[in-house]
N, C-alpha and C positions, 0 to 999 in steps of 0.2 A: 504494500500500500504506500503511498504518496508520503512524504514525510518532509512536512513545511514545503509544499510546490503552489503554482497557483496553473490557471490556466484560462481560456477561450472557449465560448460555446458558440459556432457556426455552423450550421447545418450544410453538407455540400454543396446544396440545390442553391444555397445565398454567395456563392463564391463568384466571379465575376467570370464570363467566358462573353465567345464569338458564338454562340450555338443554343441563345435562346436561358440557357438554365446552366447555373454551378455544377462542373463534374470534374473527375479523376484527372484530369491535364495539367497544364502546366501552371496554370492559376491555384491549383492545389500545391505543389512544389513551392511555388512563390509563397503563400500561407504558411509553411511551414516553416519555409525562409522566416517570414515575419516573426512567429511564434520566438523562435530559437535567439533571432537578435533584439526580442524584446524579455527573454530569460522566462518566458512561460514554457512548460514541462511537459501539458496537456491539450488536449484539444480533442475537444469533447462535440462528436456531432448527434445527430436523430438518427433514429431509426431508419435502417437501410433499403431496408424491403418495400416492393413494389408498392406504387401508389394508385386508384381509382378514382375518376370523377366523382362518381356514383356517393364515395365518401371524403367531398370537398378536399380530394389531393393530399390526406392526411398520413404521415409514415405511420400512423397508428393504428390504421386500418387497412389492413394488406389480405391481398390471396393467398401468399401464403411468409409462415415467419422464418425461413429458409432462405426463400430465394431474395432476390439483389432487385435494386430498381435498375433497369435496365437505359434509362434514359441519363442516369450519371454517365455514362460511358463516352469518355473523350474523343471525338471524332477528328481530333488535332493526335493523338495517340494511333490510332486506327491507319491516319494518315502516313507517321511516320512508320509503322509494321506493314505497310506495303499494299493494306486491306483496304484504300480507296485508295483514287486519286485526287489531283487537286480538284482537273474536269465535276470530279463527285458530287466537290463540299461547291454550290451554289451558295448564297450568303443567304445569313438567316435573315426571313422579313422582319421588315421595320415596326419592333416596341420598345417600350420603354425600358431601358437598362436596369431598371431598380426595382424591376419586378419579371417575373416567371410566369409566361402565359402558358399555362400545362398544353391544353389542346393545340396549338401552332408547334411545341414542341416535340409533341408527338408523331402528328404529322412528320415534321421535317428529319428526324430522328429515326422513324420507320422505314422512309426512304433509302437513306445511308446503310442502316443493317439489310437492309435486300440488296443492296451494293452488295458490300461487305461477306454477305456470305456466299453469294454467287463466288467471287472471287476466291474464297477461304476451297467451298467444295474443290474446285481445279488446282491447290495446291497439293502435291503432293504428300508434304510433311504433314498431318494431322496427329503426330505424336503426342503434343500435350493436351489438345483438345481428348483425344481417348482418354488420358491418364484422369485429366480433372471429370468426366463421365462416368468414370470407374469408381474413384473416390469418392463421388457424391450421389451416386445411384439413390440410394437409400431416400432421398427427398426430390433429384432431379427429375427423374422421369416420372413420376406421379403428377409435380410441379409442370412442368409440360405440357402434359397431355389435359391439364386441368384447365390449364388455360388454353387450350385449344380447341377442346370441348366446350368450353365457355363463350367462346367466340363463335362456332358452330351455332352453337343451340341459342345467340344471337343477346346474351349477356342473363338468360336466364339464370336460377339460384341450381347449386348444382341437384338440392335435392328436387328442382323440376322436371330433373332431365329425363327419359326414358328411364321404368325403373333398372334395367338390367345394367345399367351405367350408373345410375345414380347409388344402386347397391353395390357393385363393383362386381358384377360377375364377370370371372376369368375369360369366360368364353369373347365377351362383349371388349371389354380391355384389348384384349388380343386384338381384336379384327380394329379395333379406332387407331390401335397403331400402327397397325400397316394402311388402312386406311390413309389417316393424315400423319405420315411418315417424315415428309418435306415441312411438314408445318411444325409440328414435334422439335425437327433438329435444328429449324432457324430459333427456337425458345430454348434449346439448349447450350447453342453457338451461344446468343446474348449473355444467358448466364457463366459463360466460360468468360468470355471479355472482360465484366464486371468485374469478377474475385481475379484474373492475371491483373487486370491494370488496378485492383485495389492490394493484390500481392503488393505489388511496384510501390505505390504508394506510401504503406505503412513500413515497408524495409528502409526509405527513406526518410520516412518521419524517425524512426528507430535511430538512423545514421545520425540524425540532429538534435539527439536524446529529448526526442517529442512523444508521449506517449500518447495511444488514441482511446477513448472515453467513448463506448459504445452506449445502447440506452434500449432495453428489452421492455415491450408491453406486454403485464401481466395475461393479459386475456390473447385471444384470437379469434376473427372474423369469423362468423359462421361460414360465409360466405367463400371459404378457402379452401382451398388444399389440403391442410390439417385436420381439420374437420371431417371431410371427403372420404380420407384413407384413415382419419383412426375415429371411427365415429365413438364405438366403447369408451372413447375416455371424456365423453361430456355428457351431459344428460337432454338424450332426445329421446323423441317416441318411436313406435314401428316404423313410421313414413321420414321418421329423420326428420323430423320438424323441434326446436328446441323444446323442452319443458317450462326449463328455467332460464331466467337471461340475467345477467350481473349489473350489478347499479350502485347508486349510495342512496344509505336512506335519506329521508326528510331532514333538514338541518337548517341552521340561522340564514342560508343562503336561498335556500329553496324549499317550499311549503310542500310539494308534492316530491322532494328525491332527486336522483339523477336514474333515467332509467337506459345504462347504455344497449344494453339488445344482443351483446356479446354471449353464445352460450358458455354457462358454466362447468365447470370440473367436475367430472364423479372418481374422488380423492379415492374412493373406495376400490374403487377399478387400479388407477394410477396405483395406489401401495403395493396392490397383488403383483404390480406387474415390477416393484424396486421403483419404482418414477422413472422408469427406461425414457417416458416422452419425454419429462424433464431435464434427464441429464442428459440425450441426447440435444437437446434444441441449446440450452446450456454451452454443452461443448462446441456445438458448429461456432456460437456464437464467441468465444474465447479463441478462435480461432481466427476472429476479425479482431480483436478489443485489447487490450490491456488492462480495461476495468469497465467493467460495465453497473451501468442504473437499474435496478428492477424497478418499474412505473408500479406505480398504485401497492406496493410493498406487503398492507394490510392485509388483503386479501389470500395472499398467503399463511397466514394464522386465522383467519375469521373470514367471510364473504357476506355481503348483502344480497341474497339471490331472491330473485323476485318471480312468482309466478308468469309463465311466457305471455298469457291471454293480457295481461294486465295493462294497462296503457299509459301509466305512470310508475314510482317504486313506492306510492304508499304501502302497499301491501306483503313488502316484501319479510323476510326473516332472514335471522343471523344462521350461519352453517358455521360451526368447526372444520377446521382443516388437521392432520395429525402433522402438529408443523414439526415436533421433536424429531417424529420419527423421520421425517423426511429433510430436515435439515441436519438431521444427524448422516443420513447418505449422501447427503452433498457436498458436508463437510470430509468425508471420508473420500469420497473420491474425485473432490477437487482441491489439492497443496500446491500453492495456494487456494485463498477463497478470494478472490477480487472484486468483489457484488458490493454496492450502496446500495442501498434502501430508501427507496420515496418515499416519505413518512411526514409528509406535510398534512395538512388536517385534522379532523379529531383520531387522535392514536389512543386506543386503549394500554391500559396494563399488560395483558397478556402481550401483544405487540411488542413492546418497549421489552419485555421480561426473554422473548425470544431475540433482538436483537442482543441483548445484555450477552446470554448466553453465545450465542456463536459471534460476537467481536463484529458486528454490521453499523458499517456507519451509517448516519442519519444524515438528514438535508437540513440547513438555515437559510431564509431568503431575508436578508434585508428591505425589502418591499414591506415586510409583514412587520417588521419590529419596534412602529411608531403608530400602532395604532390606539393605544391605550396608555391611561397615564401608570405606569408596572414595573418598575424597575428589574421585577425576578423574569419579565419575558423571556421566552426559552429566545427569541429572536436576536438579541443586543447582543452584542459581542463580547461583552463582560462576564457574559455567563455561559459560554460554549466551554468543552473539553475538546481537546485536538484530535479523538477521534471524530469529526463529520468532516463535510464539505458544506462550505457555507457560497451563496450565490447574492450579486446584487438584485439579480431577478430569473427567472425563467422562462421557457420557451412560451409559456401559459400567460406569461405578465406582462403588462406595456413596459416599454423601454423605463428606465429610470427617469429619464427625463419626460416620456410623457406622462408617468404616475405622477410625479410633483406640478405639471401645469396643468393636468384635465384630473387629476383621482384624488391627489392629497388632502384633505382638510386643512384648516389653517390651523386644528390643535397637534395633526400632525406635523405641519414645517415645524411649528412650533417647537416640538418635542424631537426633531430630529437638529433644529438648530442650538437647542442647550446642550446636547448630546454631541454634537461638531464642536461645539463653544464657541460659535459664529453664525452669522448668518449666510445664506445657501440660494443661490439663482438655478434657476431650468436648466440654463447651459450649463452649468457645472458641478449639479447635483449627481450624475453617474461618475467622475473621477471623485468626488469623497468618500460617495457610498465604496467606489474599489479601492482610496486607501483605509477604510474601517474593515475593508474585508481582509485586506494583505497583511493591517496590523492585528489581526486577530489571531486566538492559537489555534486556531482551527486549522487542520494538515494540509487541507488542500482548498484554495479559495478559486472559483470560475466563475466568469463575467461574459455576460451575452455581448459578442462583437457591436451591437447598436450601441453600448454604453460607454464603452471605449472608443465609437468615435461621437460620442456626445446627440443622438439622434431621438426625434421627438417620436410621440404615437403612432406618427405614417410608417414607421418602419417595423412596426410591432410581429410579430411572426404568427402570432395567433390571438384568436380568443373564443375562447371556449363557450361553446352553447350557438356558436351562429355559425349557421353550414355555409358562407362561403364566404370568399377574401382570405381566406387564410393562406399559410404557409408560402407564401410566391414571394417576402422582399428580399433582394441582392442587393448586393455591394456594388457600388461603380467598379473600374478598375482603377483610379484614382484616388481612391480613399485611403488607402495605407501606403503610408510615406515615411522615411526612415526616420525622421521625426517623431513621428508617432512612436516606432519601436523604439526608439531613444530613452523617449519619456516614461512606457511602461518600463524600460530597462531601470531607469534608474530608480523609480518606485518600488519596484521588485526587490531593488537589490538594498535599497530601503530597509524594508520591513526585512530579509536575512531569509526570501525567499528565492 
């Protein structure tokens, strides 16, 4: 674990390119550049996995939690492995730099890899394309054919599909993949591209002793691949329809709950089986990460599972999970354990009692620590232990600076200005909030790129409860200037991180 580092939270998709949307190319290298000569250690992005309209473009809602988005993939990379040519890359149409229009991306992106593989098929050498195929059978070809059926049957749910597909009968499987054979291997081409050119990547964040901050969502889409091939381990009906769906109950924020629609766990299944799905899904993902986040943390000790029919989570109940027994296998068979825990919210005991026990840090967000006049706030910086990682906000929060000009109350400035011992402006409320985090003892402090370069609500990355506008702002390519790493340099090196 991190000991006294700090770091960067940018999602790839916000990194600045020629090609519509942040990916794996040279503007990732450059990033990393930046990171290194401004002495940050981390770099911490979202969720990898494939993104849908259908679910407002959210890494948190994917087809399956295996595979790669396939549109990070550097067509500046592709260019130089011989797999297009210039002819190819036509320029991308005219938007706006500071934002990620999914659908034009797509398009323009879909194009390139019909290049792309046309050309790959005529080479001869397909040595490590077999090798990575072989390696990753176990989720690739399911993952594939899932999504090619999906596109077939014209975006249906898969349990719409014909039942002998939708149930997975051997016979049916067989015949769809020789069937769509060609369609199959362009979905497995992509995900070959993604993890070589994210290999590349992380061996050189590695070289610039950068380490990468991965971020696992607790749940998984009905709507996936996962689902698809292990149905026994959620709880559905005969026809594969959910029972139960996961939420949060009713709280000070919300009268009626959160009702996400995610099917739930049958823990019961999982134990029988060791948590095979978990360690499996676990270790693909340590295989990208050098530490990773579990989202929504709680749920692993306790769940809110809500009746499927229900159309809010009034109604739901609490489940136990056997978290001992299963944190005890996870500790066993991962030395290290490199997992945080989202533990933002209301956290029970039990909760807090199961971190205690297996050494799991917790989250601080500075956004949260000036909302009450409390001096014991688990939030302030005076009261962390150096095991967490504390944030000036998160991917979920407006930037720093737009929470102090559009969210803050004035008994918050207030209370964040006796607490600075001065008074605090919009423009320069995200560099005090990151020197309270980097003078904190807390191990490792990470700051959303929008606050480090001082950026207001437009740039916000998400917000939660409204299905669209999210996740799309980037970086110009002018924004980070060695200036800039100067400045974090010498704060970092400040506070003896």
């Amino acid at each position: 674990m991190p000991k006294r580092e700090s770091g960067i939270l940018l999602h790839i998709t916000s990194l600045p390119s020629a090609y519509g949307i942040g990916d794996l190319g040279p503007s990732a290298r450059e990033f990393v550049d930046f990171l290194a000569e401004g002495k940050q250690r981390c770099w911490q992005v979202l969720p990898l996995n494939p993104t849908n309209a259908a679910c407002g473009n959210s890494p948190y809602s994917s087809f399956s939690s295996y595979a790669a988005n396939p549109y990070l993939i550097s067509p500046g990379l592709l260019l130089r492995d011989g797999l297009i040519t210039r002819e190819d890359i036509v320029p991308f149409p005219r938007h706006a730099d500071d934002k990620v229009d999914f659908e034009a991306v797509r398009a323009y992106k879909d194009r390139i890899f019909g290049l792309a593989f046309v050309r790959f098929k005529n080479n001869r050498d397909q040595g490590g394309y077999d090798i990575f195929c072989a390696g990753n059978k176990p989720w690739l070809d399911d993952y594939a054919l899932f999504v090619v059926l999906k596109n077939h049957f014209h975006g249906k749910m898969w349990n719409s599909w014909p039942r002998e597909l939708r149930d997975r009968d051997h016979q049916a499987l067989a015949e769809a993949r020789v069937k769509f054979h060609d369609a199959i291997e362009l979905e497995k081409f992509q995900q070959y591209l993604f993890f070589t050119q994210w290999d590349e990547l992380k061996k050189y964040s590695a070289e610039k002793g950068v380490k990468i901050f991965g971020d696992i969502p607790i749940y998984v889409s009905f709507d996936s691949a996962d689902v698809w091939t292990n149905p026994r381990f959620f709880k559905l009906d005969a026809d594969k329809n959910p029972t139960f769906v996961a939420g949060v109950p009713p709280d000070y924020f919300s009268q009626t709950g959160q009702r996400w629609g995610n099917p739930v766990y049958d823990w019961d299944e999982l134990k029988r089986t060791g948590y095979k799905w978990w360690i499996d899904r676990l270790a693909h993902n340590l295989k990208l990460f050098d530490l990773i986040r579990i989202d929504h943390f709680r749920g692993l000790v306790g769940f809110w599972q809500i009746p499927a029919e229900e159309e809010t989570a009034i109604n739901g109940s609490w489940v136990g999970v056997p978290a001992d027994d299963f944190f005890a296998r996870l500790t066993d068979h991962f030395k290290p354990f490199p997992f945080i825990a989202e533990d933002l919210g209301i956290i029970t005991p039990d909760v807090r009692e199961v971190m205690r026990r297996y050494h799991l840090w917790g989250m601080k967000v500075l956004l949260f620590a000036f909302g009450e006049e409390n001096s014991h706030h688990p939030y302030l910086p005076h009261n962390y232990s150096p095991e967490c990682v504390v944030y000036t906000g998160t991917h979920d929060n407006n930037t720093a600076r737009g929470w102090f000009e559009h969210e803050a109350r004035h008994d918050e400035k207030e209370r964040l200005a006796r607490y600075l011992g001065k008074g605090v402006h919009g423009s320069d409320v995200g560099w005090e909030l990151i020197r309270l985090a980097l003078e904190s003892v807390a191990s490792l402090a990470i700051f959303p790129m929008q606050d480090i370069l001082g950026l207001g609500e437009k740039a916000r990355m998400n917000k939660p409860g409204t299905p669209k506008g999210n996740w799309s702002w980037r970086m110009t390519p002018h924004q980070i200037t060695p200036q800039l790493a100067l400045k974090l340099w010498k704060l970092t090196d400040e506070y003896g991180r």
